[in-house]
VOPAVO-805744 format. One record per atom (N, C-alpha, C): z, y, x; residue in three letters. Coordinates in steps of 0.001 Angstrom, whole numbers, padded with zeros to 6 digits, always signed. Layout:
N
ZYXALA;...
# end
This chain:
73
+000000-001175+000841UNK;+000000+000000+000000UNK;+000000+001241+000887UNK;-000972+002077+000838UNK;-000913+003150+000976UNK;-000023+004682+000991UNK;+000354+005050+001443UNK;+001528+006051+001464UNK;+000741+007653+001314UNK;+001562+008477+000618UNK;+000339+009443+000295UNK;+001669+010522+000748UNK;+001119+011573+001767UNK;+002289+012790+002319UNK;+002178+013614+001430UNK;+002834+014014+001032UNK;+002928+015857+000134UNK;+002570+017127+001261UNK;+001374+017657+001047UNK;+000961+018902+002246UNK;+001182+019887+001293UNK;+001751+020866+001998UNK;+001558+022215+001456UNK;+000334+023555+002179UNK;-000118+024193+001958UNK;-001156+024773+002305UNK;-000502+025923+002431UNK;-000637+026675+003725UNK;+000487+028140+004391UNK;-000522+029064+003936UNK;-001288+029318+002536UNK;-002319+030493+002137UNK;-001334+031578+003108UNK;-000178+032049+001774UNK;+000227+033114+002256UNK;+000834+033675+003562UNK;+001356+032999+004354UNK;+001414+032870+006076UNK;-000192+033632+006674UNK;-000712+032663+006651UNK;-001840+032941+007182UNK;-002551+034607+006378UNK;-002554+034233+005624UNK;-003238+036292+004929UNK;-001846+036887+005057UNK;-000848+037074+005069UNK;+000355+038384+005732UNK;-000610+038430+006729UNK;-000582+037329+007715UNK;-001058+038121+009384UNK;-002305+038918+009596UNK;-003353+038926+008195UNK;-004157+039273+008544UNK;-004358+040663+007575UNK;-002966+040822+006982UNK;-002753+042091+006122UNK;-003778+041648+004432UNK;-003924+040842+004379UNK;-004713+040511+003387UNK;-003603+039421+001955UNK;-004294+040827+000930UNK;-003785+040437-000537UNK;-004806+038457-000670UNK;-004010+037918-001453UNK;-004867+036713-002123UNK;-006085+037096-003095UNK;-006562+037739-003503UNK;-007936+038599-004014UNK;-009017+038498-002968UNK;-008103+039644-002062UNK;-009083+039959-000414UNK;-009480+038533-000198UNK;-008846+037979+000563UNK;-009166+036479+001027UNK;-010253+035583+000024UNK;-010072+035422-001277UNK;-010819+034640-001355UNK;-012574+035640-001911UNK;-012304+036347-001880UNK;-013977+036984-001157UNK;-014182+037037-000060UNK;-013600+037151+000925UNK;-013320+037031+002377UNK;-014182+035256+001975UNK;-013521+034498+001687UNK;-013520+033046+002506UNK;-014833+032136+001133UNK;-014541+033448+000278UNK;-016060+032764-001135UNK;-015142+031535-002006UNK;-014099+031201-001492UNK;-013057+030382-002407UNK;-012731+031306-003494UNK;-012663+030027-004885UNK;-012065+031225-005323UNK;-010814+031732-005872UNK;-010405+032828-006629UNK;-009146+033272-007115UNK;-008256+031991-006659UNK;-008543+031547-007780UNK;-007712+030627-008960UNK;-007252+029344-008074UNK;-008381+028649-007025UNK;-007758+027785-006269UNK;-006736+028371-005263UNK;-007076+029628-004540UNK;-006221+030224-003348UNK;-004830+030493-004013UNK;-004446+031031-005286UNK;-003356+030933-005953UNK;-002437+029889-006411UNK;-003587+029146-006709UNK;-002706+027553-006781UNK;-002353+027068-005551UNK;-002748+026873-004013UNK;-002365+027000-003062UNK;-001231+027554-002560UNK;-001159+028769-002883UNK;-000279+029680-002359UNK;+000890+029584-003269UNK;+001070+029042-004531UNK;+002122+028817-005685UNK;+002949+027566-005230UNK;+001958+026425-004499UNK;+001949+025598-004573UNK;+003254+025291-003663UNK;+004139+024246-004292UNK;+005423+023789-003243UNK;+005040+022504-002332UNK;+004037+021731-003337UNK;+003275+020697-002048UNK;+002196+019913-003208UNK;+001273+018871-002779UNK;+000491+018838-003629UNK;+000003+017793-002710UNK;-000677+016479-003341UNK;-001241+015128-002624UNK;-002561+015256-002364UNK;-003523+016328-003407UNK;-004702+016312-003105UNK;-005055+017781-002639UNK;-006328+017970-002032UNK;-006497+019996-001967UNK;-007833+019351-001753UNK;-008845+020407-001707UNK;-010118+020713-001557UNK;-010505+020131-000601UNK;-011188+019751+000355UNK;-011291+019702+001716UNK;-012182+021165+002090UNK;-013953+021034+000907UNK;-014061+022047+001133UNK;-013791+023336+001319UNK;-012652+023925+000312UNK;-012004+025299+000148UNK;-011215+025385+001449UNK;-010302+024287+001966UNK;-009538+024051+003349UNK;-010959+024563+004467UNK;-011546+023786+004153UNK;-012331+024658+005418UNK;-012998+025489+005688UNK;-013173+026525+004404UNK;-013701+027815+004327UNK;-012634+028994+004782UNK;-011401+028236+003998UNK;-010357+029328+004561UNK;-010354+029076+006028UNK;-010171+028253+006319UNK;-009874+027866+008084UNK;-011092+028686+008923UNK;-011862+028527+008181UNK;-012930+029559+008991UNK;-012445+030617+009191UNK;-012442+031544+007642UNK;-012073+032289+007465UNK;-010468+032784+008202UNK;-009803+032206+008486UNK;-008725+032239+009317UNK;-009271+031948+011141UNK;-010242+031670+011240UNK;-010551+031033+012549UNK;-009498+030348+012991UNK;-009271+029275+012279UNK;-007925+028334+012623UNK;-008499+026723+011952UNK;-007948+025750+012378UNK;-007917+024363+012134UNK;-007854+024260+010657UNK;-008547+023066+009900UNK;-007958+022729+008713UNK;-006324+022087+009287UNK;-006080+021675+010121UNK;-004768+021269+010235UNK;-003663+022119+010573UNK;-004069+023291+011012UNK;-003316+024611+011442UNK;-002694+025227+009762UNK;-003695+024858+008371UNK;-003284+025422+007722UNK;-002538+024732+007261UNK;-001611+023019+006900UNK;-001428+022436+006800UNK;+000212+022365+007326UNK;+000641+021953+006156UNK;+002650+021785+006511UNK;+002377+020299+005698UNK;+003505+019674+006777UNK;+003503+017969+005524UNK;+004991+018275+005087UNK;+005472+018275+004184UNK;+006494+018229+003363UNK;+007180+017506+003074UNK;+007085+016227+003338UNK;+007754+014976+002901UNK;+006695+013743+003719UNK;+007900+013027+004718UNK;+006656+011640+005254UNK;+007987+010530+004861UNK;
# end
């Protein structure tokens, strides 16, 4: 059986440093609103985008794993 981690996604970490509201960012990164908010609401969550993860990560010029907290192993 498979074991599934709870990740949380550091939206808001990552946009403080870059002075950027959750609006800004996801025109910034073409993700949109509604997922970057659920992200950023989010206390941890089993599944996420891969794609949206790696638009922001661009958009962050950082790792999909840089954006990434595991929450529970």
């Amino acid at each position: 059986m498979s074991r599934k981690e709870i990740i949380k996604v550091r939206i808001r970490e990552f946009a403080a440093k870059e002075g950027w509201m959750l609006r800004e960012l996801s025109e910034k990164s073409g993700v949109s609103y509604s997922t970057i908010k659920t992200y950023a609401v989010s206390s941890g969550m089993v599944i996420a985008d891969l794609g949206a993860l790696r638009k922001l990560a661009q958009t962050f010029n950082v790792l999909i794993e840089d954006l990434l907290e595991v929450v529970n192993e």
